[in-house]
Structure formats: C-alpha cells, structure tokens
C-alpha positions in Angstrom: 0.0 0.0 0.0 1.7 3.0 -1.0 2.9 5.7 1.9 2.4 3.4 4.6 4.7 0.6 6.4 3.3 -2.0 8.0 3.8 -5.7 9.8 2.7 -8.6 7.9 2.8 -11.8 10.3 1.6 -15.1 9.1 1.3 -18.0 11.1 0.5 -21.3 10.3 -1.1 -23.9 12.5 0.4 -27.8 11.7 -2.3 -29.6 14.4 -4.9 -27.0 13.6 -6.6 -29.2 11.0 -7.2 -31.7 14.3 -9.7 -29.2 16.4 -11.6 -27.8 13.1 -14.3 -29.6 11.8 -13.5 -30.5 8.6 -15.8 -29.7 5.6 -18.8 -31.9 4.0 -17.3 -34.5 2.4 -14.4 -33.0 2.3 -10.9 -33.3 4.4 -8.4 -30.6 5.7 -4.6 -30.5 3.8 -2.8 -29.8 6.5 -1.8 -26.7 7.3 -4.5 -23.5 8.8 -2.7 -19.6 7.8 -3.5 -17.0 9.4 -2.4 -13.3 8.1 -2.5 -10.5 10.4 -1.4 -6.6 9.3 -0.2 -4.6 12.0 -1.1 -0.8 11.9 -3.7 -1.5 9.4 -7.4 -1.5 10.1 -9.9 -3.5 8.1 -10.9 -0.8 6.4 -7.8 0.0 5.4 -7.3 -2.8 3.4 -10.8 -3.7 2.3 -11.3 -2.1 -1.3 -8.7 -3.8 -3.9 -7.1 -6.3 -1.5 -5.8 -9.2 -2.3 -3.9 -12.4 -0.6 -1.9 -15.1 -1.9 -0.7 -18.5 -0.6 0.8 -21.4 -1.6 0.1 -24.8 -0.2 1.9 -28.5 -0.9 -0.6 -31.2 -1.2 0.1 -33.6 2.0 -2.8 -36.1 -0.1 -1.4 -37.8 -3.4 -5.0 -39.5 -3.4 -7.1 -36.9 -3.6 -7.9 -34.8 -6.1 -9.9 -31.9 -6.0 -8.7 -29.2 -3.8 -11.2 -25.7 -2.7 -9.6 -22.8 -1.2 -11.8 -22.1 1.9 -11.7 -20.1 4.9 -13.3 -21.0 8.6 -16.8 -18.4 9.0 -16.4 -18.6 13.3 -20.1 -17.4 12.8 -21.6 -20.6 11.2 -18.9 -22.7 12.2 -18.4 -24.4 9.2 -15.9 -23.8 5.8 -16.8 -21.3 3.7 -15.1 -20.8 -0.2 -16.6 -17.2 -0.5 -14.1 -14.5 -2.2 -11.2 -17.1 -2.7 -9.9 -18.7 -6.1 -8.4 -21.9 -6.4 -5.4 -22.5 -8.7 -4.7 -26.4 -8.8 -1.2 -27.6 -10.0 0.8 -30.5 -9.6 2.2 -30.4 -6.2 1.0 -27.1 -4.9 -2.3 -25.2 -4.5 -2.0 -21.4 -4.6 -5.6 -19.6 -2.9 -6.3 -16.2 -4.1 -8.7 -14.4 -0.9 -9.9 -10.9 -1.2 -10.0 -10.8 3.4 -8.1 -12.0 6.0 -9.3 -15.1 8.3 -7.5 -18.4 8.8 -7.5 -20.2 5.4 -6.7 -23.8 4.4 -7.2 -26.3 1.3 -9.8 -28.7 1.6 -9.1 -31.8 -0.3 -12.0 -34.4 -1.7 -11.5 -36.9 -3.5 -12.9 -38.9 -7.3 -15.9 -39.7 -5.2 -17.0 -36.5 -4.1 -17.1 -36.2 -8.3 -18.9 -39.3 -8.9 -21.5 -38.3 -6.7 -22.2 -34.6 -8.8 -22.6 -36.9 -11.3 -25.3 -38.5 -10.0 -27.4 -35.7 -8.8 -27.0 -33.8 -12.0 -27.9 -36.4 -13.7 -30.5 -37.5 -11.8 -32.0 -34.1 -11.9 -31.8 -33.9 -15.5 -33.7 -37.1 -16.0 -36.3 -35.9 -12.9 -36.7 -32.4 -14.9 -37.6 -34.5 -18.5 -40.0 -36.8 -16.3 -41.6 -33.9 -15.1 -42.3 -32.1 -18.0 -43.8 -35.2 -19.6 -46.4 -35.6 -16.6 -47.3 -32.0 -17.5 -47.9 -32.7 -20.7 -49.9 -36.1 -20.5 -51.9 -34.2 -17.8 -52.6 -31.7 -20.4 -53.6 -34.3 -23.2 -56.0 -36.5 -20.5 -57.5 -33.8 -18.7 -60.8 -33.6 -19.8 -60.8 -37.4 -20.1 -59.8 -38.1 -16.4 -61.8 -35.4 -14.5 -65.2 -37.4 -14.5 -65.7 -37.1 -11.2 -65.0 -35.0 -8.0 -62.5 -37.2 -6.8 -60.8 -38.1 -10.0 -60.8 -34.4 -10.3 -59.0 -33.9 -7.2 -56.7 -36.3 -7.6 -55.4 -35.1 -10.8 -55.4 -31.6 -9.4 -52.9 -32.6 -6.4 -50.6 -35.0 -8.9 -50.0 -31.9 -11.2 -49.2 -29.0 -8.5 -46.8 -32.1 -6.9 -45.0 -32.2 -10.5 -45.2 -28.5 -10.9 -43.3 -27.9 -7.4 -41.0 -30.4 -7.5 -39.8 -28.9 -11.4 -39.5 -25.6 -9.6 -37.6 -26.6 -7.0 -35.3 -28.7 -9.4 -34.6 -25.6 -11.0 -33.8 -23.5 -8.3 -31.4 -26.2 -6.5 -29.7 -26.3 -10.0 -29.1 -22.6 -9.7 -28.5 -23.2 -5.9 -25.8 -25.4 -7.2 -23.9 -23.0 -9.7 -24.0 -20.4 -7.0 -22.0 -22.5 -4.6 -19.3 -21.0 -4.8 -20.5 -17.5 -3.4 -22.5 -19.0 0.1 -23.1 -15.9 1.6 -24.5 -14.0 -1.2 -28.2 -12.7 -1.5 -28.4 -14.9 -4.9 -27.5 -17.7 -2.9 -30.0 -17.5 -0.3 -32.4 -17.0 -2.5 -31.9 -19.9 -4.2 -32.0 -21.6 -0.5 -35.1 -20.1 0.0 -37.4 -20.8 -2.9 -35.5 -24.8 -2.9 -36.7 -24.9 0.8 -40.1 -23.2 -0.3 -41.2 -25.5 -3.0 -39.6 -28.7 -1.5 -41.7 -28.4 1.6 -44.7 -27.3 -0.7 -44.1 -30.9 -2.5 -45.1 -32.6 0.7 -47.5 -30.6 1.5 -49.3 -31.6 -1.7 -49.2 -34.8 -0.6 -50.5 -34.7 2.5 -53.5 -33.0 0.9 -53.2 -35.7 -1.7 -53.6 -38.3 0.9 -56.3 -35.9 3.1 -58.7 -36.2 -0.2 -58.2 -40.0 0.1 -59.4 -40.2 3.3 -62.4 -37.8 3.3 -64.2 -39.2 0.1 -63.8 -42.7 1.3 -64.2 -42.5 5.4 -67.0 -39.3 4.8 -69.1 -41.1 1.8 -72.4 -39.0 2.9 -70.4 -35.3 3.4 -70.6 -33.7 0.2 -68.3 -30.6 0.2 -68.7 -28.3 -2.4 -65.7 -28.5 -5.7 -64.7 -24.6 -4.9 -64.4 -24.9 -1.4 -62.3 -27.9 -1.3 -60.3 -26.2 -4.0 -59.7 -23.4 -1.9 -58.8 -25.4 1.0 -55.9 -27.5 -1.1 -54.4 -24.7 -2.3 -54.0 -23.1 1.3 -52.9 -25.9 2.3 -50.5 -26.8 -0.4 -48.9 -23.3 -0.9 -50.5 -21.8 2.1 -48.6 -23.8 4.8 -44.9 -23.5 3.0 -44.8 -20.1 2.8 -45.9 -19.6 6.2 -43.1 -21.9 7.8 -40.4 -20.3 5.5 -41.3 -16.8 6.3 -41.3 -17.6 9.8 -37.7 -19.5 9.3 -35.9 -16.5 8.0 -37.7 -14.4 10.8 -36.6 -16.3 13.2 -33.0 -16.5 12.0 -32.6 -12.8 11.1 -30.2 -11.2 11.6 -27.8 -13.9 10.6 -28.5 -16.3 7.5 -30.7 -19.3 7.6 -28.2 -20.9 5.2 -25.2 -23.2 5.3 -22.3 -21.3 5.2 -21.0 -24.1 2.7 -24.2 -24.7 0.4 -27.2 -22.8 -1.0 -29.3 -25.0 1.4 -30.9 -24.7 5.2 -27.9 -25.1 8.1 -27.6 -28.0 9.9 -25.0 -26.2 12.4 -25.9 -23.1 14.0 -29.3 -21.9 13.8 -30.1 -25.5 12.6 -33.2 -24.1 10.2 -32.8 -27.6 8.5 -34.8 -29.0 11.2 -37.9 -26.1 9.6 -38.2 -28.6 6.9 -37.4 -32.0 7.8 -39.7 -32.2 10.5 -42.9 -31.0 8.8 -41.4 -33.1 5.7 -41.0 -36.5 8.2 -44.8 -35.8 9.9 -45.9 -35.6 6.9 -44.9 -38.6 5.7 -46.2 -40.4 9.3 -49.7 -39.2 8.9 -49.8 -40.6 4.9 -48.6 -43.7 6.5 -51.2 -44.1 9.1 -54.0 -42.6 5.9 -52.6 -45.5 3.9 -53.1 -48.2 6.7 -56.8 -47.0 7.4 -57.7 -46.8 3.9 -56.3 -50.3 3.0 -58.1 -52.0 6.0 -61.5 -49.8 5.0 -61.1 -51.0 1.4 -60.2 -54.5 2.5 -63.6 -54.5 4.8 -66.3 -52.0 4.0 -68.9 -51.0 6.1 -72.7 -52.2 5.0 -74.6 -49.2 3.4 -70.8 -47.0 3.0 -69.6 -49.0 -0.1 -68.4 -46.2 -2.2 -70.1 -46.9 -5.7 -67.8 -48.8 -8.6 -66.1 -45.4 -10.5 -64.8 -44.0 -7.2 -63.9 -47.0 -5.6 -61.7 -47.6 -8.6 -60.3 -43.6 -8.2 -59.9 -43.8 -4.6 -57.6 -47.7 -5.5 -55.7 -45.9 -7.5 -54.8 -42.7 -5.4 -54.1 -45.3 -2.8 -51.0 -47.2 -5.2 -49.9 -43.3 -6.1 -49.5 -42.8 -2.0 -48.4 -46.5 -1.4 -45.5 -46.0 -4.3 -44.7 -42.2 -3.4 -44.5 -41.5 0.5 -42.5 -44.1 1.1 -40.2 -43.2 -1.5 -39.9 -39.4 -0.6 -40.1 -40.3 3.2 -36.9 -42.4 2.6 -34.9 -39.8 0.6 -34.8 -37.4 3.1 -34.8 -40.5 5.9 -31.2 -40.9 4.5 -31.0 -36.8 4.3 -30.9 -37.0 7.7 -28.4 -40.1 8.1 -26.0 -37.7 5.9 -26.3 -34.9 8.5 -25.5 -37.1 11.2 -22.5 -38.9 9.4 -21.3 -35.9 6.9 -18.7 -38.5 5.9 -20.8 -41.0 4.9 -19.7 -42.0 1.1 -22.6 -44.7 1.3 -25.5 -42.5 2.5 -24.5 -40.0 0.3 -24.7 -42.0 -2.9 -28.3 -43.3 -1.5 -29.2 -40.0 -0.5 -28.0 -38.1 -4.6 -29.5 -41.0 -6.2 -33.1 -41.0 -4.7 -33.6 -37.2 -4.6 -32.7 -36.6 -7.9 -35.0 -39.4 -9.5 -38.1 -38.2 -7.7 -39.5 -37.2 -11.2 -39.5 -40.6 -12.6 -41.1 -41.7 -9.1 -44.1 -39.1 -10.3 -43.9 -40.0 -13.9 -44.3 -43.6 -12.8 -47.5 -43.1 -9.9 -49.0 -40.9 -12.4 -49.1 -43.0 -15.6 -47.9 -46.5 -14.6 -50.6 -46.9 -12.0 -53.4 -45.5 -13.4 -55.1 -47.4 -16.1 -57.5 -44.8 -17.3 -54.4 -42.6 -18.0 -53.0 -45.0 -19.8 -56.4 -45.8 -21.9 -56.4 -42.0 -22.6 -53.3 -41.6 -24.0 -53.1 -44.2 -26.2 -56.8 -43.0 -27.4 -55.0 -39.7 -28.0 -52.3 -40.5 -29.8 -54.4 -43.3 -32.0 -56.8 -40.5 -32.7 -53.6 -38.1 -33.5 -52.3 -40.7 -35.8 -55.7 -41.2 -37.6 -55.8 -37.4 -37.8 -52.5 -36.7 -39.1 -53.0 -40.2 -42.0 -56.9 -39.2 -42.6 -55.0 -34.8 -43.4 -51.9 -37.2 -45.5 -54.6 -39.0 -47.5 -56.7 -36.0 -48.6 -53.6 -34.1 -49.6 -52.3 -36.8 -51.6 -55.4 -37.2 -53.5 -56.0 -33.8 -54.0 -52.5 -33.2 -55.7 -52.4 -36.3 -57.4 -55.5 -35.3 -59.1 -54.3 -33.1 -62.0 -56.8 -33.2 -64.6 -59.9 -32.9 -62.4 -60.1 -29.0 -63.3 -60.2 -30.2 -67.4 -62.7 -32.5 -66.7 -65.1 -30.3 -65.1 -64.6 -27.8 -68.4 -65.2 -30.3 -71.0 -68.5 -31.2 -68.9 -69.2 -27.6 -68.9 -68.8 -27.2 -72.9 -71.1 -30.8 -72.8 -73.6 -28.6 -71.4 -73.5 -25.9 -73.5 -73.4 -27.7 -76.4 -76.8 -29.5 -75.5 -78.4 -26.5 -74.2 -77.7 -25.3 -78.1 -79.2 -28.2 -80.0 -82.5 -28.3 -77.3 -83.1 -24.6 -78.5 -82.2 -25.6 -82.3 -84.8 -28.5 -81.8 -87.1 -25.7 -80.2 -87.1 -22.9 -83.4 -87.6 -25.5 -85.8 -90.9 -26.6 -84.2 -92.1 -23.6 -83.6 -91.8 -22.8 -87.6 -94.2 -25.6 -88.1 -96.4 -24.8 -85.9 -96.6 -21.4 -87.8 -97.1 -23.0 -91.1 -99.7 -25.0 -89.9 -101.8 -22.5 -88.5 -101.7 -19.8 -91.6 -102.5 -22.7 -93.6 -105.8 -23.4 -91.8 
C-alpha cells in the first residue's frame, strides 16, 4: 500500500486441521494460515485487496482441492471471495479478506457423486415435464368425477413444485461457490419453499383419500375444497419459511457451505425436515386405514364402482410415493448425522434426484385410465395426421380434375344449343300449320 509501512505476520497452524471440523465431504490438507497486518485496520485494506498462498498437497490421493476459509459465525468452511489455482504439487488460494485459510481436499468420489445428482435431476426435470404434458392431453378425459378431479389436481401441483424446486437447486448449485451472497440465499429459500410445498401436496393428496372414502355421505362443495388444497399446499410453505428466516434474522438461515438450510448453528434444516418426516407419518397411518376400510367395507358405505376404482388408484400413487420421498430425506438426515458418509451420500443423490421418474411412474404407470387415454389420444392423433396425409395426396395427385369439369361444362353448353335448335324449328311448323288453316 503506497505511503504506509506495516507488519505482515503469518502464522501457520500444523495440528490446527485436528480441532476444526473439517468440511462436507471434504478433508483438511494440513496446514491453517492466518495473516494478520499490524497498523492496518480492516478498512484499510478492504477495497482492492488481495492475498496469496501457496500450499503442498500432503494427499497424493485426492484430487480436488477448494480454497476455503473458517466463518467462526456458522462454524463451518466457507469458499466465499477465494480462487483456487490447482497444480501438480501445490495449491495457490487467491482471498480478497483476512481469516484463517486452508485447502480442503476431496476426492474422485465426491465427483462421482455430482454426477449422479445432475444427472439425476436432468432425467427428474424430462420426467416432469412429460407428466405436464400427459396431464394436459387426459384432462378432460380423467376429470369425470369430483375425486378423480381432485386427484389429478394434487398430482399436477406435486410435479409442478418439484420442477421448480429442481430448478432452483440447479441454480443453488452454480451459485456454490459465493455462500453468503443474497443470490445464494435466494436460491436456498425458494429450494426450501417448494420442496416443503411438495409434501404438503401430498399430504392433501392423501387428506382427499381419506375424506371421500371415510365421509361417503359429506358432500363438500368442488370450490371450497379447491380453496382449502391450495392453502394448504402453498399456504402452509410459505408460512413456515417466512417464519424461518424471521426467526433466523439477523444472521442467514443458510449453510455457510451450500445454497441450502444449516444444519450447524441456527439448525433451520430442522424447519423442513420435520414438517417433511410428519408428513410422511400421517400418509402412512391414511394409507393403513384406507387399505383396511377397502379390505372391509362397512354395510350401506360401499363407495359406488367409478370411485372406488379412483380412490384404488390414489391409494398405489400414496403406497409408491410417501415411502419413496419419506426415505430420501430419511437418508438426508443419516447424511447430516455422518457428513462422511460416502454410502449415505450415494443413497441419498441417487433417490432425490429421481423423484420425477417416481411421479412419472405413480402418475401414468398406475393409473389405467391414463393410460387408456393416452393411447386413445395418440391413435386419434395418428388417424388425424393419415386421414389430413390422405386427402392431400389425393387432391395433388389429381391433375386433370379442373379439365374434366370444363369439358363437362362445354357438354352442357353444347346440349343446351341443340335443345333450343330442336325448339325454333318446331315452332316454324307450328306457324305454317296455323296460316294454312
């Protein structure tokens, strides 16, 4: 800094690495710096600053090293404002502040496992949007009754949140790198939002189950029911989110490490996991009454034959997808616990990024009458698009069918010529044969 003169002392910890916790998934190099300027405030040296360090790898075996920096206030790693510059033997961090800094070092896995949840979300993204559109295409075709209607009406608001929150945890994701920005808590917010509004969705799925077969003779109106699904389905989320941040303000609801809720500190993952896990309980204990009400109905409260048939096939959608979801975030929690964990992570990637297909596969797979109606569709497409084919290739293979209709027009004329011909003779006769009487 021109002008000024001051003390630069650097110290670096060797059995640091032992007290810190390391960070997810990853391990600590070695070495913890720590850069102090004498004479300097922070203010000083806060606009334009920047701090280089080299580090050796002590790891041979592992691969991918992140620049980080330990945030005392969340207690965790954090890879905000430093660069990373990988070579052979040494790793040179690029920070814009002071703090103590280190390399974390994962390893192939770590890789493997982005793999898997980007795939995975990929294929749970494509899944999704087909649902949408056979939804679209079966609509009309699938809504016969109130609690087909309803049905169908929960199934696509559980697609439609679970596509939104894939595509905010992708651009949670890209933003990883910048944990304490406002883009990156945004992206924690509306993940956390739509996630939770996913269950939510299916508890009222599973709520509609059990009023239209348990309350046969309560007939409550298609509006109000409506109104009390969407309230309860958006309704709910937003209320425990908004009360989340509230209650964490003003520090961050977020990991210091991920665009996600922390699990260390103000511990705001517990604001999802436990509505998500209830959730899940009371669908479980829906399922287990439905099954034993279908198994043995009462005399004179035997649903009739069209919605018994709906109210068998929300039951498979709830028997294939609360279990499923339930266990995803089942293992979420087992990752929290044991952050190490190569095994529970793999579970953990692999079942929360295929949710989609789960979806595609309740929604289509199980319901016959879906299946009936698409295939009707596309037959009648097909028919459509051969019966349009087979009219245009008859009408340009045609060519002489404007020649044809002109020679039958000069026919015509031709007659209508000899008819009045025929006419003016005759009526020469009949002149002749009057004068001469």
């Amino acid at each position: 800094m021109p002008g000024n003169s001051s003390t630069v002392v650097t110290i670096a910890y060797a059995t640091m690495k032992d007290i810190l916790p390391p960070g997810k998934g990853k391990e600590i190099n070695g070495l913890v710096m720590s850069t102090v300027f004498g004479n300097l405030s922070s203010k000083d040296i806060k606009n334009d600053f920047n701090i280089t360090m080299s580090f050796t790898k002590n790891s041979s075996s592992q691969k991918i090293p992140e620049c980080a920096w330990f945030d005392l206030g969340q207690k965790a790693w954090n890879k905000s404002g430093c660069k990373t510059t990988n070579d052979d033997n040494l790793v040179t961090c690029t920070c814009d502040h002071l703090t103590s800094f280190s390399v974390l070092m994962g390893d192939i896995q770590e890789q493997f496992l982005d793999i898997i949840t980007y795939a995975g979300v990929g294929v749970s993204l494509v899944c999704l949007v087909i649902t949408l559109v056979i939804e679209a295409i079966v609509w009309r075709s699938v809504i016969k009754n109130k609690t087909s209607y309803l049905r169908h009406v929960c199934l696509v608001n559980i697609a439609v949140t679970l596509l939104v929150a894939d595509v905010w945890f992708i651009i949670g994701a890209a933003l990883e790198k910048y944990p304490s920005s406002n883009a990156c808590q945004t992206a924690a917010f509306f993940s956390f939002l739509f996630y939770l509004s996913l269950f939510f969705w299916m508890l009222t799925n599973g709520l509609v189950l059990f009023y239209r077969l348990i309350y046969i003779f309560h007939d409550m109106s298609r509006g109000r029911m409506m109104m009390i699904a969407f309230i309860l389905g958006y309704g709910c989320p937003l209320l425990i989110c908004t009360i989340t941040v509230a209650s964490t303000a003003p520090g961050r609801f977020t990991s210091g490490e991920f665009c996600w809720l922390a699990y260390i500190g103000s511990m705001s993952f517990l604001a999802f996991v436990v509505p998500a896990l209830t959730i899940v309980f009371v669908n479980v204990i829906i399922l287990v009454v439905v099954i034993i009400k279908l198994l043995r109905p009462a005399i004179g409260e035997r649903p009739g034959q069209e919605e018994r048939q709906v109210i068998v096939v929300i039951t498979k959608t709830i028997a294939v997808l609360t279990p499923l979801l339930g266990t995803t975030w089942g293992f979420g929690l087992g990752v929290v616990a044991h952050p190490t964990s190569k095994v529970l992570h793999g579970i953990f990637a692999a079942l929360n990024s295929f949710q989609g297909l789960f979806i595609l596969i309740s929604t289509v797979w199980l319901d016959q009458k879906v299946r009936m109606a698409v295939r009707s569709s596309i037959s009648s497409y097909y028919m459509n698009t051969r019966r349009t084919k087979e009219q245009t290739t008859s009408t340009l293979s045609s060519p002489h069918s404007k020649p044809i209709r002109k020679k039958a027009l000069f026919a015509k004329k031709d007659a209508y010529n000899l008819f009045n011909a025929q006419s003016s003779s005759t009526g020469a006769s009949s002149d002749s044969y009057s004068v001469l009487t």
